[in-house]
N, C-alpha and C positions, 0 to 999 in steps of 0.2 A: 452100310452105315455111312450116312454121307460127311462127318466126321473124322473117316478114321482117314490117316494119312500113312499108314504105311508101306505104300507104294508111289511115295513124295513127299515132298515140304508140303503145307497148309496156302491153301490159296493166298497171295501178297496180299490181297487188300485186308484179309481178316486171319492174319498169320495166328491170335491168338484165342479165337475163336471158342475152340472146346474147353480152354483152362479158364478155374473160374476167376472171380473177379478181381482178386486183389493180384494175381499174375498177368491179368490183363492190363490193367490200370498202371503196373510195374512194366512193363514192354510197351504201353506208350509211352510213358516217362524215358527209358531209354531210346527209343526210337524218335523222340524229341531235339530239334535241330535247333531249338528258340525257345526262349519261356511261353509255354501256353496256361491258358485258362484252365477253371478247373471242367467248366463246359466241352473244353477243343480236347483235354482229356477223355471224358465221360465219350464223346462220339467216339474218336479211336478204339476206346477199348471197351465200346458196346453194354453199354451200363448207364447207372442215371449219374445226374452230375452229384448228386446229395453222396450216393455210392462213393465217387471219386474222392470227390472232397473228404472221405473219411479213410479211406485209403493214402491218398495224399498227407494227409497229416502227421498219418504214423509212420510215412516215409521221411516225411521233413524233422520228427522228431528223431528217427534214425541215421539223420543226414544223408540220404539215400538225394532226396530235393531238396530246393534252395525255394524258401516263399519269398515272394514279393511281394508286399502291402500295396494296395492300390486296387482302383474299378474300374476292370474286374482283376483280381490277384492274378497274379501268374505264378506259376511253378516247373520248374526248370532242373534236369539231369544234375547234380553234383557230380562234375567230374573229379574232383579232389577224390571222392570218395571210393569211387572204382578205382582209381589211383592207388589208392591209399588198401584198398583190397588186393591188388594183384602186387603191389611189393610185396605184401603179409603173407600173400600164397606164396610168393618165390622165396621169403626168409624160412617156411615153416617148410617147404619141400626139396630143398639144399641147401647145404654144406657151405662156408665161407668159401671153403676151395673150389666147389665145383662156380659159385658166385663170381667168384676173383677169373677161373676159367674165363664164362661165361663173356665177361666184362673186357678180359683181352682180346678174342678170338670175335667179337663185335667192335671192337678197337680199329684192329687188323682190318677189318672188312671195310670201318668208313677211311682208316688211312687210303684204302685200295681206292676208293672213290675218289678222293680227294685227289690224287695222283692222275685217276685216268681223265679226271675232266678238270683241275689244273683250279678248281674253287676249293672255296671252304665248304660248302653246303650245296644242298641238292636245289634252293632256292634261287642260287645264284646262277643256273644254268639255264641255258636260253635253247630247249629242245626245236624248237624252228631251225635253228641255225644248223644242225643236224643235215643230213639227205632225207629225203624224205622216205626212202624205206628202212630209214632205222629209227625214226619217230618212235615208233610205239615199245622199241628196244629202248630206246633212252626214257620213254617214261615209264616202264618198267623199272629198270634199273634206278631212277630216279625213287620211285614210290621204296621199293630196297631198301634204298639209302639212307631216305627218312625213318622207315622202318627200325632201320638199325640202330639211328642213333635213337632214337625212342626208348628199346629194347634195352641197350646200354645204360640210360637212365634209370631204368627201373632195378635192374639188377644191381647197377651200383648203390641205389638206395637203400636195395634189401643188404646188400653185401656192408655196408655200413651198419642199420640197423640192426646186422647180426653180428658184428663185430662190439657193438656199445652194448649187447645184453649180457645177459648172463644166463640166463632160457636158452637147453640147447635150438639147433636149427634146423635138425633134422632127423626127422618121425625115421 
C-alpha cells in the first residue's frame, strides 16, 4: 500500500497525505510560517481552495486561525491559541505543587545559564565568539536555554491559573 507509513514518517513534501481533508488543511495551517491564502492553503494540503476555505473558517471561528480581510484574504496559525491549549493541558494534568516544582527546577536551570555565559538571555550571546569546536555546543545549549525559559512560562501560567480556580487540577 503505498500509503501506509509504518516503517517511517510520511514523505516531507505530503506529510499529510492519507488523512482526510480537514486534518490536512489543519497541518497546513500549522506548518504555516506567514499568513497565507486560502489558495497556498488548498495546495499544501491537496484539496480545492473552496474545500479550504471551509475548513478555514471553522478554524477561524474556533480561534484555531486568525483571518485577514483583504485580496486575496490570508489566514494565519493562532499562536495564542496553541498557547492557550498547552497551559490548559499542564493545569488539567498537574498538581499546583508538581507546577510550582516544575517552574523552580526550570528557574534553577536558566539561573545556571545565566551564570555560565555571564548574560541575561540566550539572545545576548555571541556563539562566534566561541572556539569553533564548541559552536554547535553553544547553540545547543543556547536553543536549551530558550527552551527553558519558554517552558517556565507556561507552567507558571498554568500554575497561576490553577491557583485562581476552584476546579480541581488534576484528573
Amino acid at each position: 500500500m503505498a500509503d501506509d507509513h509504518r516503517n517511517g514518517p510520511p514523505p516531507f513534501d505530503r506529510p499529510f497525505k492519507s488523512a482526510d481533508t480537514k486534518q490536512r488543511v489543519y497541518g497546513a495551517v500549522l506548518h504555516a510560517r506567514e499568513p497565507m491564502t486560502a489558495a497556498e492553503i488548498a495546495e499544501r494540503a491537496d484539496c480545492s481552495t473552496e474545500s479550504a476555505r471551509t475548513h478555514l473558517s471553522f478554524y477561524n471561528d474556533l480561534g484555531i486561525v486568525i483571518y485577514h480581510e483583504g485580496r486575496p484574504a490570508r489566514y494565519e496559525r493562532n499562536d495564542d491559541y496553541f498557547e492557550w491549549r498547552r497551559v490548559n493541558e499542564l493545569r488539567v494534568n498537574n498538581t499546583i505543587e508538581e507546577l510550582q516544582a516544575r517552574v523552580s527546577e526550570l528557574t534553577n536551570q536558566i539561573e545556571a545559564y545565566r551564570d555560565e555565559y555571564s548574560v541575561d538571555s540566550p539572545a545576548e550571546v555571541d556563539a562566534l565568539a566561541f572556539d569553533p569546536a564548541q559552536i554547535d555546543d553553544v547553540y545547543v545549549a543556547l536553543g536549551d536555554w530558550a527552551t527553558a525559559i519558554e517552558e517556565r512560562h507556561l507552567h507558571e501560567r498554568a500554575r497561576r491559573a490553577s491557583a485562581s480556580s476552584t476546579a480541581p487540577s488534576h484528573t
